[in-house]
N, C-alpha and C positions, 0 to 999 in steps of 0.2 A: 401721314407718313408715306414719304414714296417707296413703291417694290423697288427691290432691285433687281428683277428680273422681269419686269414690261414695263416701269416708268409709271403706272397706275399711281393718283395720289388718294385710291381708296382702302384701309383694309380693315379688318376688324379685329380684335384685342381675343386671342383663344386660352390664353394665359398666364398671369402674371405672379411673379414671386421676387420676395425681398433679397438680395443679393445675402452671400455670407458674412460679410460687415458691417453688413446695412445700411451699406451709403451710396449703395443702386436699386432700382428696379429692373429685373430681365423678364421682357414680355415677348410673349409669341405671338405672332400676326399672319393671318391670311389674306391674303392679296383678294380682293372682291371679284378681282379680270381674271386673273390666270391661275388663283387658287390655289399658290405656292404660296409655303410657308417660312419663314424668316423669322429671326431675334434681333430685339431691339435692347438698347439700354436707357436707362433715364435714371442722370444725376444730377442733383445741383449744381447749380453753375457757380464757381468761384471768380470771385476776380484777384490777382495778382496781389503778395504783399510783397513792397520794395523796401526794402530797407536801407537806411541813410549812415552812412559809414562816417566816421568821426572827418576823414578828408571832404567830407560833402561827396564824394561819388553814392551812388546806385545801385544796388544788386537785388538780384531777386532773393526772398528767403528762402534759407536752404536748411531744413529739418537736421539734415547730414552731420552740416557743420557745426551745431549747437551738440549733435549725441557726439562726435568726434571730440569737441573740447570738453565734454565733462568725463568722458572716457578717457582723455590723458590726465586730467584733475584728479581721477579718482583711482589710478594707476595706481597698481601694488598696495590697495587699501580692500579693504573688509566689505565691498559696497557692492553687496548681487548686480547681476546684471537686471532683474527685475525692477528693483528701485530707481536702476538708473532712465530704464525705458518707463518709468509711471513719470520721474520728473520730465524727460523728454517730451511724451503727451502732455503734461497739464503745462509746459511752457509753451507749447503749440495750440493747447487749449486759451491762452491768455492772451497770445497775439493774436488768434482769430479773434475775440470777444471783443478787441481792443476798437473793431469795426472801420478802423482807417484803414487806407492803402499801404501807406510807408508809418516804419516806426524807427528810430533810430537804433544802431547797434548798443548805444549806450543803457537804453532803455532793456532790452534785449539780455544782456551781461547783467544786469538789475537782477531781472528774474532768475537767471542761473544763480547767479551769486546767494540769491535768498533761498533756493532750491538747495545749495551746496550745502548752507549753514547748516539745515536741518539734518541733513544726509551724512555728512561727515566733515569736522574740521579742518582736518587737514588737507582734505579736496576744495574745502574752501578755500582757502588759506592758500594753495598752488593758484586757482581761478582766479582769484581777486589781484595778486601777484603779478598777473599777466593784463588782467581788464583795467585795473586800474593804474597800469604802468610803475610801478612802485620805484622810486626814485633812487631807494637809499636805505640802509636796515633799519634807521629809525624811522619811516613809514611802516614796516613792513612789524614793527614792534611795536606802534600804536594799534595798528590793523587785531595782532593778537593780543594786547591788554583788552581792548573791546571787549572781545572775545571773552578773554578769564574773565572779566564783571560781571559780563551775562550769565555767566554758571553762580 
């Protein structure tokens, strides 16, 4: 690790501790030349996930936009904000694991939609509405007989 305060590429490790998330290390160093001391961080390195949009364009994935559309889904319904940020992480949980670069949106709107089902109907039922473009009320009335068989 270079100082940054003489360009030295020597120092020594005086203290290390887990970040409060736990998804760094903050270590303390001392410069071997000029024995000034400095913080470093050490994370894992991510690579990029792109996601493939029903047009075939590209975008990176954005966390944002996935909690943004289950929060208007789940608008003026009964659904803590707690459950909504656990589905959040475990749909961010399942595109990591997924281990490719790009995943499609469609793929993406899967996982919400099956995240919605269990969470609340009727936030499903707006979600699915929108993901899967529903044409016409008798789509959108196949969509809920599903629904009542599975109960």
């Amino acid at each position: 690790m270079k100082c940054p305060f003489c360009s030295c590429m020597d120092s020594k490790v005086i203290d290390s501790r887990v970040s409060e998330d736990g998804t760094s290390i903050r270590r303390r160093r001392e410069c071997t030349e000029c024995n000034k001391r400095y913080t470093t961080y050490e994370k894992i390195e991510s690579t990029p996930i792109l996601v493939i949009k029903s047009n075939g364009n590209r975008q990176m994935f954005d966390l944002a936009k996935i909690k943004n559309g289950i929060i208007k889904a789940c608008e003026k319904r009964p659904v803590p904000m707690a459950k909504i940020e656990k589905l959040v992480s475990d749909i961010e949980k399942q595109v990591n694991n997924t281990l490719a670069q790009e995943i499609s949106s469609k793929k993406i709107g899967d996982m919400v939609m099956e995240g919605l089902k269990a969470l609340d109907e009727v936030a499903y039922v707006r979600f699915a509405s929108v993901h899967r473009q529903f044409k016409d009320i008798n789509t959108l009335r196949e969509e809920i007989e599903k629904l009542i068989s599975r109960n």
